[in-house]
DRENPA-3360 file (N, C-alpha, C; in nm, 2 decimals, always signed):
BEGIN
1 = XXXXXXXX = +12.72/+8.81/+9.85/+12.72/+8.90/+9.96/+12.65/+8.84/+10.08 ~ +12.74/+8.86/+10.17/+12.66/+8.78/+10.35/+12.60/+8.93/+10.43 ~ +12.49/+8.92/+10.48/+12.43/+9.05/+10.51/+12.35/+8.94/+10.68 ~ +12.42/+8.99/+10.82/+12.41/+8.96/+10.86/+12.33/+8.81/+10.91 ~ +12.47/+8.76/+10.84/+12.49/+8.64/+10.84/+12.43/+8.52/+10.78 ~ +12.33/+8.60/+10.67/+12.27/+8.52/+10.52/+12.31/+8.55/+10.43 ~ +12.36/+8.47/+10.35/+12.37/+8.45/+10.20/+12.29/+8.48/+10.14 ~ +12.32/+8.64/+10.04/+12.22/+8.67/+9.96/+12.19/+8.64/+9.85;
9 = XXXXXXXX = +12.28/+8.57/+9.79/+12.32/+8.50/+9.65/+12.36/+8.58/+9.53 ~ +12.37/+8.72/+9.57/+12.40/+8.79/+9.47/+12.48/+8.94/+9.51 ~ +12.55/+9.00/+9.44/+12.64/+9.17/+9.54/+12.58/+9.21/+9.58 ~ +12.64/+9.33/+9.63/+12.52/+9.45/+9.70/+12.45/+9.51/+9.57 ~ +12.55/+9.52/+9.48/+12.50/+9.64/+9.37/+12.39/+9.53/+9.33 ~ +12.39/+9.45/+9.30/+12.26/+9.35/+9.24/+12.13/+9.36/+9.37 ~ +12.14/+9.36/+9.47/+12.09/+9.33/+9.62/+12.00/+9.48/+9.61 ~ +12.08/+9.60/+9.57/+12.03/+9.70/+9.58/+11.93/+9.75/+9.48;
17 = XXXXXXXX = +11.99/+9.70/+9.32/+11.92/+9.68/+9.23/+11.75/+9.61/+9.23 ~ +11.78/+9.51/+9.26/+11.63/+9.39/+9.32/+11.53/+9.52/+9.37 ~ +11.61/+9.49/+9.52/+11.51/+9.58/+9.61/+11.47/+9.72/+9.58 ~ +11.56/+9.83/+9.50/+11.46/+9.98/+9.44/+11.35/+9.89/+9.33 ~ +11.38/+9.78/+9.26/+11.29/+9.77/+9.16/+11.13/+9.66/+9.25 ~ +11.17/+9.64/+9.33/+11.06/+9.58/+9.39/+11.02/+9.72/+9.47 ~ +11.08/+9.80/+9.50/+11.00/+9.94/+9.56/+10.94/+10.02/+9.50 ~ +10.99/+10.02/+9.35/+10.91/+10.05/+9.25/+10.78/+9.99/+9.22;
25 = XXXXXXXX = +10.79/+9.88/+9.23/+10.69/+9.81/+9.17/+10.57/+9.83/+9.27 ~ +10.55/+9.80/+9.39/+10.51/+9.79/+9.54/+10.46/+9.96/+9.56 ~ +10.53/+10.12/+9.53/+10.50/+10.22/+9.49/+10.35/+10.19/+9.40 ~ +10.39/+10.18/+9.27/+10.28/+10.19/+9.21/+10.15/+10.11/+9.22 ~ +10.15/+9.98/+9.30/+10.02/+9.91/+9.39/+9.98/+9.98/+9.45 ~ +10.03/+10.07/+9.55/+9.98/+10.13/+9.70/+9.94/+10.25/+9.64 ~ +9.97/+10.35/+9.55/+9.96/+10.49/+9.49/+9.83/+10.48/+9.49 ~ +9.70/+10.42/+9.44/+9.52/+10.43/+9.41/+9.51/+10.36/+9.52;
33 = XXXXXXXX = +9.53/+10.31/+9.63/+9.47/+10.28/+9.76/+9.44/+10.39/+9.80 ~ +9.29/+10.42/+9.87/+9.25/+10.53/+9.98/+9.24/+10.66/+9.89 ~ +9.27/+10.68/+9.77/+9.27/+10.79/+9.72/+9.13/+10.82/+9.68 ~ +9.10/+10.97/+9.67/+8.96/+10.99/+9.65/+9.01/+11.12/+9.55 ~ +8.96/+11.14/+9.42/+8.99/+11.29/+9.35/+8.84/+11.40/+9.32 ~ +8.91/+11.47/+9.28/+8.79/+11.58/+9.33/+8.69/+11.61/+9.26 ~ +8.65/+11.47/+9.18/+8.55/+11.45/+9.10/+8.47/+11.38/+9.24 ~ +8.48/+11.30/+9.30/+8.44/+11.20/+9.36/+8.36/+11.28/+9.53;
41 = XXXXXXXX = +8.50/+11.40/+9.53/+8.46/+11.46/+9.65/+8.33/+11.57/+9.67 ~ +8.31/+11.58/+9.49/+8.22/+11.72/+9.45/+8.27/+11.89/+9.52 ~ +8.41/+11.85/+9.59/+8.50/+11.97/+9.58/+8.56/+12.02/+9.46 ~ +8.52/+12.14/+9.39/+8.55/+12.22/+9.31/+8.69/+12.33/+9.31 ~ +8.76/+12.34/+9.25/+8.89/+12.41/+9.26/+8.92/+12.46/+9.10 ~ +8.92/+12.61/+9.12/+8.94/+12.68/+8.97/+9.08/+12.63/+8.86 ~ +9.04/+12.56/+8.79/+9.12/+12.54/+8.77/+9.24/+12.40/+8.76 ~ +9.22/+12.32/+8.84/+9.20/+12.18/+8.92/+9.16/+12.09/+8.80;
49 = XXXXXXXX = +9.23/+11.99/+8.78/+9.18/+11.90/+8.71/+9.10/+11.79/+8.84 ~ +8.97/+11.75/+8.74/+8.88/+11.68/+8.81/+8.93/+11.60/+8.89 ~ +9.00/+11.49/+8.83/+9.08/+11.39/+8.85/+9.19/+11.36/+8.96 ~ +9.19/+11.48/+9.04/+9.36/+11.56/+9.06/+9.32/+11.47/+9.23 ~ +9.40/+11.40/+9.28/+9.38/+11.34/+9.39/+9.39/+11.46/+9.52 ~ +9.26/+11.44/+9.63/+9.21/+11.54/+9.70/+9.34/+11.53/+9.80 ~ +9.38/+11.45/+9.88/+9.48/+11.41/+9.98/+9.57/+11.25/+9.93 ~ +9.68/+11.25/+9.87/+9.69/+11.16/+9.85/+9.78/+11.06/+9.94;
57 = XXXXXXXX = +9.82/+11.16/+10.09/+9.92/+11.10/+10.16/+10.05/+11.02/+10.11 ~ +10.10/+11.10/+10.05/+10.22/+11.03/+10.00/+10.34/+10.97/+10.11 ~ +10.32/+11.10/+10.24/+10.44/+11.03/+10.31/+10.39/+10.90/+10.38 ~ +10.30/+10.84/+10.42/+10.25/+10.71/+10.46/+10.25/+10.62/+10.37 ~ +10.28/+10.65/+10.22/+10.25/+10.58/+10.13/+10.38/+10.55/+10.13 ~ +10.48/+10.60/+10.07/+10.61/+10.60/+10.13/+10.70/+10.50/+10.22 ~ +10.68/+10.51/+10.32/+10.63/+10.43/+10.47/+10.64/+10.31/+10.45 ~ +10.49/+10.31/+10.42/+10.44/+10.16/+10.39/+10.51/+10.07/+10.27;
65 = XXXXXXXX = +10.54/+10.15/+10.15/+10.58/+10.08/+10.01/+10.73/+10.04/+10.06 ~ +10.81/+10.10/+10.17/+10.92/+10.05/+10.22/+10.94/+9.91/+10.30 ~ +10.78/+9.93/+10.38/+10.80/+9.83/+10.48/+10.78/+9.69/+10.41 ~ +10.70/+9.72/+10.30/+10.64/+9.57/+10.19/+10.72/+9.57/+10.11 ~ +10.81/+9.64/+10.04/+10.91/+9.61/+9.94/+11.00/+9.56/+10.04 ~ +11.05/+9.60/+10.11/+11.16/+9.50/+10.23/+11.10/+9.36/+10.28 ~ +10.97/+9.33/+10.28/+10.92/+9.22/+10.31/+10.89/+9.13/+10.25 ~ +10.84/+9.16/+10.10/+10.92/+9.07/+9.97/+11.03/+9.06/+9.96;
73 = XXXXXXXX = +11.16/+9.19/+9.95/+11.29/+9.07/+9.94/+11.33/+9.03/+10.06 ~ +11.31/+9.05/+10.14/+11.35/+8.93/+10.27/+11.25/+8.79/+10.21 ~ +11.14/+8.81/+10.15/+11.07/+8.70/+10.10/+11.19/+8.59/+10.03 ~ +11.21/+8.69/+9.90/+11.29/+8.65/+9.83/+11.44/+8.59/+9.83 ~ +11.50/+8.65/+9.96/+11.63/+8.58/+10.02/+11.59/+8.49/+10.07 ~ +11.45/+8.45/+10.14/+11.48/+8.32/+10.18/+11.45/+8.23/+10.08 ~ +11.35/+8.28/+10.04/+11.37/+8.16/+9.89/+11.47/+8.11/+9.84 ~ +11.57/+8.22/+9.79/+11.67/+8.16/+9.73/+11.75/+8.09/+9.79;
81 = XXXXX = +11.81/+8.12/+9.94/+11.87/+8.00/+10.03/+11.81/+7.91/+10.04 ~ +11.67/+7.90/+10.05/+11.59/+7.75/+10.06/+11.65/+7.67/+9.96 ~ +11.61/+7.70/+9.84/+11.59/+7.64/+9.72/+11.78/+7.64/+9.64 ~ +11.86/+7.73/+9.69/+11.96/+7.69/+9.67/+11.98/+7.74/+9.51 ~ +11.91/+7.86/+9.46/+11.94/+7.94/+9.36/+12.01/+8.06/+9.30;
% end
């Protein structure tokens, strides 16, 4: 598949595949950044597991796990045109 005007070395359906599974992966790195839970905060909530993350900003997390999962496989297209794999 040519995706303005590089050779990705593999279809879309594969191209698409890669990249949710490197957004997956890149998700669960970023998820315990910045998190604080409400053991930590000594905010109490009836009921609340201790543990339970106080603010965990998911939509920034989101965000971000897109902009770095796209920046690995752009990583990884160039690799493979480099290297011719």
């Amino acid at each position: 598949m040519v995706l303005f005007g590089v050779d990705l070395h593999m279809s879309g359906a594969m191209a698409i595949a890669v990249f949710l599974t490197i957004w997956w992966i890149v998700l669960f790195v970023t998820l315990p950044i910045g998190v604080k839970s409400l053991h930590e905060t000594d905010e109490a909530l009836a009921g609340a597991d201790p543990g339970a993350p106080v603010a965990p900003n998911l939509g920034r997390k989101i965000v971000w796990t897109t902009l770095l999962a796209l920046a690995v496989f752009v990583a990884l297209v160039i690799f493979m045109n480099v290297t011719d794999a």
